[in-house]
Each structure stands twice: as structure tokens, then as C-alpha cells.
Phi, psi and omega in degrees: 000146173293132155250355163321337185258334197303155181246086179324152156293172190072017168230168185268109157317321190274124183315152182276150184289148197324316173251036154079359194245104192280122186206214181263155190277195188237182194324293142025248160303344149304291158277008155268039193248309194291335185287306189283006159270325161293328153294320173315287174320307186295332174278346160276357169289326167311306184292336186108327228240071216266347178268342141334275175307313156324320179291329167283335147295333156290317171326276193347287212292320174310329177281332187271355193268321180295314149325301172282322170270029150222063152279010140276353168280000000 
């Protein structure tokens, strides 16, 4: 068996970021952060489930707000 993978105590399960740098994500990642919150929302408008979605429309707008003032990242 690999032991290479096993997650010791004291480490982190999650991969370390692509440029080696714990920082702000970058723009990037940022709107696919904002994409996969706007599929979320339409299926809760669909779905019926509008006070859902309103919450999700506040995400939406703070992520996109997070967005235009790091448009240097």
C-alpha cells in the first residue's frame, strides 16, 4: 500500500495552491467561484425556493463586489 497520500495528524488534506503562495485567490478563481454561485441560485429559483435564492443573490452580489475591488488580482 501507498502511504504517500495518508494525511498524518498536524497536516493539511487540502492541496497546496497552484503558486506555492497562501494569499487572496486570484481573479480567476474568483469568478469561478461567482459562476458556480449563479448556477446554484437558478436552481433555487427553479426549484421554488425564493428565500434560498435571495441568499444567494446577496452571495452573488458581495462576490462580484470582491471582484471589481481586486481587479488587480
Amino acid at each position: 500500500m501507498n502511504h504517500t497520500n495518508v494525511v498524518r495528524s498536524g497536516q493539511n488534506a487540502s492541496p497546496a495552491p497552484a503558486n506555492g503562495l497562501s494569499g487572496p485567490p486570484s481573479r480567476f478563481t474568483q469568478i469561478r467561484a461567482y459562476q458556480q454561485l449563479a448556477k446554484v441560485r437558478l436552481r433555487e429559483r427553479l426549484s421554488g425556493s425564493a428565500t434560498s435564492a435571495t441568499l444567494y443573490d446577496l452571495l452573488m452580489r458581495d462576490q462580484l463586489t470582491f471582484i471589481k475591488l481586486n481587479s488587480h488580482a
